[in-house]
Structures are given as structure tokens and as C-alpha cells.
C-alpha positions in Angstrom: -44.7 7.5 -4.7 -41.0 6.0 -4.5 -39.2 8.0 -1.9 -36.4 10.2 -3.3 -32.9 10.9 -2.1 -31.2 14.3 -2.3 -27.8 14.3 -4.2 -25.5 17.5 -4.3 -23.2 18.8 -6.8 -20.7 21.2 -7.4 -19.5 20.9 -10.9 -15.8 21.4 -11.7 -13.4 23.3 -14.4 -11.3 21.0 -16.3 -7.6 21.8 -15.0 -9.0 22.8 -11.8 -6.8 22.8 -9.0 -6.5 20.6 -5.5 -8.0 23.6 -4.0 -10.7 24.4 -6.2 -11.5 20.6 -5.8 -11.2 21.4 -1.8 -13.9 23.9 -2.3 -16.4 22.3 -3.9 -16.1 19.4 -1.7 -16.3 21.0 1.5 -19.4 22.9 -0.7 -21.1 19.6 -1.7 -20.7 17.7 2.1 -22.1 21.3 3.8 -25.1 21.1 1.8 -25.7 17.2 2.8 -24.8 17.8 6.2 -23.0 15.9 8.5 -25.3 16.9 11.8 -24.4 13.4 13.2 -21.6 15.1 14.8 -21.7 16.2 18.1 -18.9 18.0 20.4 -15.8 15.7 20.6 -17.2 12.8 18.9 -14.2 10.3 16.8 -15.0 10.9 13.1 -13.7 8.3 10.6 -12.9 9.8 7.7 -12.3 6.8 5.2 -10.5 7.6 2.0 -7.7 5.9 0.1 -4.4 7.3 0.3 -3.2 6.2 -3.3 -1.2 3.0 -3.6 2.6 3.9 -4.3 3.2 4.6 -7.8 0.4 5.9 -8.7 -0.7 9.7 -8.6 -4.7 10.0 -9.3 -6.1 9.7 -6.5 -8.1 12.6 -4.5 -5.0 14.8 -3.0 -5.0 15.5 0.4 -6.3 18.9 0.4 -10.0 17.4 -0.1 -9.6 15.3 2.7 -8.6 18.4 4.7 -11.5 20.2 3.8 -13.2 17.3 4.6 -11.3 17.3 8.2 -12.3 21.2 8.8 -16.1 20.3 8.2 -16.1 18.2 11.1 -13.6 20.1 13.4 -16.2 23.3 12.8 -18.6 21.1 14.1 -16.6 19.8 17.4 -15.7 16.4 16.2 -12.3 14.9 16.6 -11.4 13.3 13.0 -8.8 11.1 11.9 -7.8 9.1 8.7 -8.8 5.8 8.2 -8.3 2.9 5.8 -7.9 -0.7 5.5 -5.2 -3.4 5.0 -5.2 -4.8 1.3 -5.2 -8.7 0.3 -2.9 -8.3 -1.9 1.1 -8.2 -1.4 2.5 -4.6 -0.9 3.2 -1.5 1.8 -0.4 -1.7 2.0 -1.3 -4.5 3.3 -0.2 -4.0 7.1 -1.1 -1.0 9.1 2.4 0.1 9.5 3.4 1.1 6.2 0.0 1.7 4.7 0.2 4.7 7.3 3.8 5.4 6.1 2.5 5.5 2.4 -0.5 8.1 3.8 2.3 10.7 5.1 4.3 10.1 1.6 1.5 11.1 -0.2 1.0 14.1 2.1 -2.1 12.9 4.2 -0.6 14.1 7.7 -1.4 16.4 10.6 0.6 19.5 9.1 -1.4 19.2 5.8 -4.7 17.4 6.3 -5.2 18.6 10.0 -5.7 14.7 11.6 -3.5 11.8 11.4 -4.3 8.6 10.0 -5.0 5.4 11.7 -5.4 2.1 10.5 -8.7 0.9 11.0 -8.3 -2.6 11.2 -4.9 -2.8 13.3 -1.3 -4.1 12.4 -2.2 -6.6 10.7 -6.0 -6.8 9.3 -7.2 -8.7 11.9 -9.1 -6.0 13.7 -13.0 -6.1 13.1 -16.3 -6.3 15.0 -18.9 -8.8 13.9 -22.1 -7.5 12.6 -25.2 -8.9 11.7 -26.9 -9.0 9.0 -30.0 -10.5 7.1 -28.1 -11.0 3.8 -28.1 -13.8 1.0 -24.6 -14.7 1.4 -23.9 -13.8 5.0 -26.1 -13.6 8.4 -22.8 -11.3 9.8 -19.7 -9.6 8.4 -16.8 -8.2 9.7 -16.2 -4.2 10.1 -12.6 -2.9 10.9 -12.5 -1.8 14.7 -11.7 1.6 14.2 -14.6 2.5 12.3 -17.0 0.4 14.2 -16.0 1.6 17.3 -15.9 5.7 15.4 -19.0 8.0 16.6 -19.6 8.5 13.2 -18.1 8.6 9.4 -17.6 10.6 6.5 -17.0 8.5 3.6 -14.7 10.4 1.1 -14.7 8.2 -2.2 -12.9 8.4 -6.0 -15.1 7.4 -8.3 -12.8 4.8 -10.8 -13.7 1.6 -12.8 -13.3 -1.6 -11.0 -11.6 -4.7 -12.8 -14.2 -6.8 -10.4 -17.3 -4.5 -10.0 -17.4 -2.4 -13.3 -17.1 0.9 -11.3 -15.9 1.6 -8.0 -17.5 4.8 -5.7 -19.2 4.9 -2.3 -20.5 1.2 -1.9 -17.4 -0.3 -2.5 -15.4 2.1 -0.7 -18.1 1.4 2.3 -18.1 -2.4 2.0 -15.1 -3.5 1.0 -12.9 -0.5 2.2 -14.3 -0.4 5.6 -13.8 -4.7 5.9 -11.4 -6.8 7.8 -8.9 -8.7 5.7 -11.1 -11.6 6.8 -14.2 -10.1 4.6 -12.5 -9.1 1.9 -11.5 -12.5 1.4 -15.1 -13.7 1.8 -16.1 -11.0 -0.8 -13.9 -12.3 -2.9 -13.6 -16.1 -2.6 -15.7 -16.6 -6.1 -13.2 -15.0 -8.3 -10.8 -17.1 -9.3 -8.2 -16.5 -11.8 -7.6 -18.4 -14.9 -3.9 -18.9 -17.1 -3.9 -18.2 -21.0 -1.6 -20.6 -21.4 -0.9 -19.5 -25.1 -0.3 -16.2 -23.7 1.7 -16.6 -21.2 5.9 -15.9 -21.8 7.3 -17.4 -18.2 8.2 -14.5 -16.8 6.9 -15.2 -13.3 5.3 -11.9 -12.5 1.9 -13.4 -11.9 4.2 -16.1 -9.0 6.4 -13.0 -7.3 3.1 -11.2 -6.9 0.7 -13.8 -5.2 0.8 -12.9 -1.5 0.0 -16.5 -0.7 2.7 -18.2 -3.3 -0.6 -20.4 -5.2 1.2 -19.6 -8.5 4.2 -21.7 -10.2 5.7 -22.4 -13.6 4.8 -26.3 -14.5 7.6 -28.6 -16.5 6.6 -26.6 -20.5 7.2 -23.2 -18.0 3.8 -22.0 -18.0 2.1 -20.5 -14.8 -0.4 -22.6 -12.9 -2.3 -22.0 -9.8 -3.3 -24.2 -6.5 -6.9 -23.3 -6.4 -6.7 -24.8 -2.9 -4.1 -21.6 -1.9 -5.7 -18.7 -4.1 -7.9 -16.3 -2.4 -8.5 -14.5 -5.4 -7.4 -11.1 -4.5 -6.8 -10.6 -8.4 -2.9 -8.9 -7.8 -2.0 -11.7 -10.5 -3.8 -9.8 -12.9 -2.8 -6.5 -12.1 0.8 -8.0 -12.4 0.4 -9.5 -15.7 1.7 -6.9 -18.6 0.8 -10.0 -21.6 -2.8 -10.5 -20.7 -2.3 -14.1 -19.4 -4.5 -14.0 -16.5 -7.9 -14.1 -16.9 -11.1 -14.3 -14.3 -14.5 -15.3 -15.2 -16.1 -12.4 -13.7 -19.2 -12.7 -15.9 -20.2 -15.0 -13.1 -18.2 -13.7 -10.0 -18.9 -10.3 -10.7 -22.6 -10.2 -9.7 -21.4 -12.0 -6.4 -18.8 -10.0 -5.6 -21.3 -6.7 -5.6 -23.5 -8.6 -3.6 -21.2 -9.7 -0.6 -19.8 -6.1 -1.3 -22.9 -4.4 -0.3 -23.9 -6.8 2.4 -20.6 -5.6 3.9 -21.8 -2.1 3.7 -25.2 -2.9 5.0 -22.8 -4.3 8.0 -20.6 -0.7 8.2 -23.6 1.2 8.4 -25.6 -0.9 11.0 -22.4 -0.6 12.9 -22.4 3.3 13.0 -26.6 3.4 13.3 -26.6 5.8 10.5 -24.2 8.2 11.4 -22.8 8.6 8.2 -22.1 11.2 5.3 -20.9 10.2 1.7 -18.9 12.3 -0.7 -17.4 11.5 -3.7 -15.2 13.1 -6.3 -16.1 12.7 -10.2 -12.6 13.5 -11.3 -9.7 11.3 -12.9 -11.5 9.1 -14.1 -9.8 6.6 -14.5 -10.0 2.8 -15.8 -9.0 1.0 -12.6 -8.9 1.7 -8.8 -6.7 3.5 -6.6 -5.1 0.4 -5.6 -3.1 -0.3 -8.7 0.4 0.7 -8.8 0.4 2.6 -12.1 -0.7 5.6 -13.3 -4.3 5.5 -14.5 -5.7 5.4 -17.8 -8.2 8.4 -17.7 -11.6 7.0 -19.6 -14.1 10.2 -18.8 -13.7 14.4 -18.3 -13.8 15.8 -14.9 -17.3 16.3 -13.7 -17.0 17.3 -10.0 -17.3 16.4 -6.6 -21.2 15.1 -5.2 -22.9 14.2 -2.0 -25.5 13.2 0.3 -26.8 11.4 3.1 -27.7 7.8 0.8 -25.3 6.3 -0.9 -27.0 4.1 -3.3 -28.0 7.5 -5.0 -24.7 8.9 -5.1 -23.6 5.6 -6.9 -26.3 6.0 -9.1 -26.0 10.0 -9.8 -22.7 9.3 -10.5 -23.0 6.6 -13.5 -25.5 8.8 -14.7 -23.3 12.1 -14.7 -20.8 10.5 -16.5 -23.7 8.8 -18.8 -24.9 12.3 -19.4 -21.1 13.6 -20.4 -19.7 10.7 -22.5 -22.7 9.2 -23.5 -22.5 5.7 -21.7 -21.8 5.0 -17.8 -18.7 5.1 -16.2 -18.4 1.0 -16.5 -19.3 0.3 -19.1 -16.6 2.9 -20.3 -13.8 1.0 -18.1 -15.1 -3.0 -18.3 -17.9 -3.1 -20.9 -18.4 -6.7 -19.9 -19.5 -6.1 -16.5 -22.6 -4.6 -14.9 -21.5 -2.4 -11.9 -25.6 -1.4 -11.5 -25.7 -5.4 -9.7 -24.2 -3.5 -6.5 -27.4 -0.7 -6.9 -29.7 -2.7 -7.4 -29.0 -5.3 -4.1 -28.3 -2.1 -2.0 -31.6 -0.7 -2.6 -33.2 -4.2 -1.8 -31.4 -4.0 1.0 -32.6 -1.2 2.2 -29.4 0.5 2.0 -30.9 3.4 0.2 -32.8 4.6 -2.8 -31.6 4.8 -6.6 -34.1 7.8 -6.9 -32.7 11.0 -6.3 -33.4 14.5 -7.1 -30.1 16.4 -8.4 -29.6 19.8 -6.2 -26.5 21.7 -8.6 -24.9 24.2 -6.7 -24.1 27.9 -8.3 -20.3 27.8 -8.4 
């Protein structure tokens, strides 16, 4: 018989508050457990702290309930997070910490302070290895590497790359150097509408590595031989003039994506707890700087100890409330169950899971 993970939830009101969505999580992660941690052991606690702009993401009292579960237990957590490809305050560990204490993540709220994981500047990382398709090691931010052990506190969103977004990608490409995500991403490549574009030069003020320019009719064209495809071109672009074939980088991209988190959870030899909130629901990520575009009702907050079937019991929760799974609701082109499907032939986990609901 195919072996079966547990998966814990604790449903949600809609209009609940931050600390009704505090008690559920710290619900959820009691009943998965987090006996990893021992007396005075570091605890990573990797989240996103919202990009600027944008005001969906999991508020800071879930990651201090989060922080209290492992203090009751004797551990020593902190914040953690990792340096983004694309231009902004997030993409050096300076001001990614700054934007952490503007959207309240700081000792007086949350209970631990957050610390870049993978230094100043992105660099920071420990090589792993692997026994992958695309890579025989990866790169995994210092701070988590070197961590006694993690809880991994996720948003479930759509993903303009992936389809969906939840624990797997906030493992493997969350918990990456700058130097993997660019690996992760280096086969999405953008593409210029031409007969959409209007030469406003959005798409060229945004590329952190300046492969975008207007040619002599003013149209935007890219130097394939500069783009790292970190996709801020598109997330720039308010007339729909960039364009990336991801119905051929997308299956890629989940791949090298889990491989990374195969590489994260080597690193920490297990020691690691996933929980994830099913609410605001929204389209994209946490990483773009605009308020969301909710696609799916509040659900509530779920964990456990695999997290291939927490990915899966979350497209299927959201299957179960609005008919159809979380991506296909945000990019209907795109299949986010590649990323399940390689994790679990990995070895990463199982995509069989028994549901436990807890009484409210």
C-alpha cells in the first residue's frame, strides 16, 4: 500500500481576524509537531515579509505564533528570508530586513528578529548535493543551512511561473542563493509584443541587469545574452507587452525548483515542519508590488511534517471550494502539479495524505 502522509487543518471564518488566523496556525503546527527542536537550538523560521506595496500577505501575528511554538519548546527562533533577483528593497539584505520591521515583523511584535539568510548581498549559500536531472548540487542560503532546524511558514498564491506557489516553492526557491534562483530560472526568457507595446520604458527602468532598450521604431528589445529571466519585466508591464513562453519553461522551472528543496532539506537532515495559510488567495505572489487580485475564499491554515502533501491538500481544498485548483484559477495555462509530481519522485515526500480537520 502507497504510504500516506498526515495533513492538518484548521478551517477559518471568512473576515477572520490576524489572531484567529494566529490560532489556528499555532493549532495546525501543534498537531504536526515540531519535535525536531531541542533546548537552545537556532530555528529558521522562513516566511515572506510582503514586498512594499502590497498588503496580503500572512501578518505578522502568525509568524509570532509560529515563534511561541518553538520558544515553548526551548529553541532560539529568528526570521529568515532571501534576497530577490529582481530590482527593489528586496533584493539586499539590508533593506529587505528594513521592509520586515515596516510590515511589523520585529522583536516587539513577532518575538525574534529577522535575519537575512543569505547575507548582504545574496551571495551567502552552502553547496549541497544532489542526485537531480538538472543539477548534481544547489545552493542553500547560509543561514538556513547552518539553522538546527526550520519551520517553513508559507502563503499559498498563484505563481505567474509555477501555476501556484505554497511550501515547495517557498522551500526551493525561497530558501536559494541569488546564484540558484538564477539557475532556476535561466529557461524563462521573456518575449516583446511588439504591437503591444506603447514606449513607455517600464519594462527597461525595471530590469535589474539593464537587458532591455527601445530600438530606432521605439519598441522594447532585450539582449538575451544580459537577461536572467527573473520576469520583473512582466510584472512591470501594465499593456501586456511582455510575454514568456512558460508552456515550456514552466515544467523546468518546478523541476530545478524542487531539486532546490531536495537541497534545503538534505541540508537540515529532516528537521523541518511546514505550515501554510489558505487565505487571500490571491492571483500572484507576495513578491509583487500591488495589491492582489483575490481568485478563491479563505479556507484556512494546514500542516504537517511532508510537504508534497500539503502542496497537494492544498490544490485540492481549494478544488473542493471553487470547483477547480488554485492554478488553474490564477494561470489556467500552466500545470503547478509538475512541481508534485517531481518532488514525490524525488523522494521529497508523498502526494497521499490522510486529511486530520481539527474541531474549531
Amino acid at each position: 500500500m502507497k504510504q500516506q502522509a498526515e495533513v492538518f487543518l484548521s478551517r477559518v471564518r471568512a473576515g477572520a481576524s490576524p489572531a484567529e488566523w494566529a490560532r489556528a496556525a499555532r493549532a495546525v503546527l501543534d498537531a504536526a509537531g515540531i519535535s525536531f527542536v531541542k533546548n537552545r537550538d537556532l530555528v529558521a523560521v522562513k516566511l515572506h515579509v510582503g514586498e512594499p506595496g502590497l498588503t496580503t500577505f500572512l501578518p505578522p501575528a502568525v509568524a509570532a505564533a509560529v515563534v511561541d511554538a518553538i520558544v515553548t519548546k526551548g529553541g532560539r527562533p529568528f526570521l529568515t528570508d532571501t534576497s530577490v533577483l529582481y530590482s527593489g528593497p528586496r533584493s539586499n539584505g539590508a533593506e529587505h530586513a528594513a521592509v520586515a520591521q515596516r510590515h511589523g515583523f520585529t522583536v516587539a511584535q513577532v518575538g525574534a528578529a529577522f535575519v537575512p539568510a543569505d547575507g548582504l548581498d545574496g551571495r551567502r549559500e552552502h553547496k549541497v548535493p544532489i542526485a537531480g536531472k538538472h543539477f548534481q548540487e544547489v545552493g542553500v542560503a547560509s543561514g538556513i543551512a547552518d539553522a538546527n532546524g526550520m519551520v517553513v511558514l508559507s502563503h499559498a498564491t498563484g505563481h505567474l511561473a509555477a501555476g501556484f506557489g505554497a511550501t515547495l516553492k517557498n522551500v526551493g526557491m525561497g530558501c536559494a542563493s541569488r546564484k540558484g534562483k538564477l539557475l532556476q530560472h535561466s529557461d524563462t526568457k521573456p518575449t516583446i509584443r511588439r504591437d503591444k507595446c506603447e514606449s513607455c520604458e517600464a519594462c527597461a527602468a525595471s530590469c535589474p541587469e539593464d537587458a532591455i532598450s527601445l530600438d530606432d521604431d521605439g519598441k522594447a528589445v532585450i539582449d538575451y545574452d544580459d537577461c536572467i529571466g527573473c520576469g520583473e519585466c512582466i510584472a512591470s508591464c501594465r499593456v501586456d507587452a511582455v510575454g514568456f513562453n512558460w508552456d515550456s519553461a514552466s515544467a523546468a522551472l518546478q523541476q530545478k525548483m524542487v531539486e532546490h528543496a531536495a537541497g534545503v532539506i538534505a541540508a537540515l537532515e529532516g528537521r523541518v515542519t511546514y505550515l501554510a495559510g489558505i487565505v487571500n488567495l490571491t492571483k500572484d505572489c507576495d513578491c509583487m508590488g500591488c495589491e492582489g487580485q483575490i481568485v478563491a475564499r479563505d479556507i484556512g491554515f494546514a500542516a504537517s511534517t511532508d510537504p508534497v502533501a500539503l502542496d497537494q491538500a492544498i490544490l485540492d481544498l481549494v478544488k473542493s471550494s471553487e470547483g477547480v485548483r488554485l492554478d488553474e484559477l490564477s494561470y489556467p495555462s500552466l500545470d503547478g502539479t509538475v512541481q508534485l509530481a517531481y518532488a514525490e519522485q524525488m523522494g521529497i515526500g508523498v502526494r497521499s495524505y490522510t486529511l486530520r480537520e481539527l474541531s474549531p
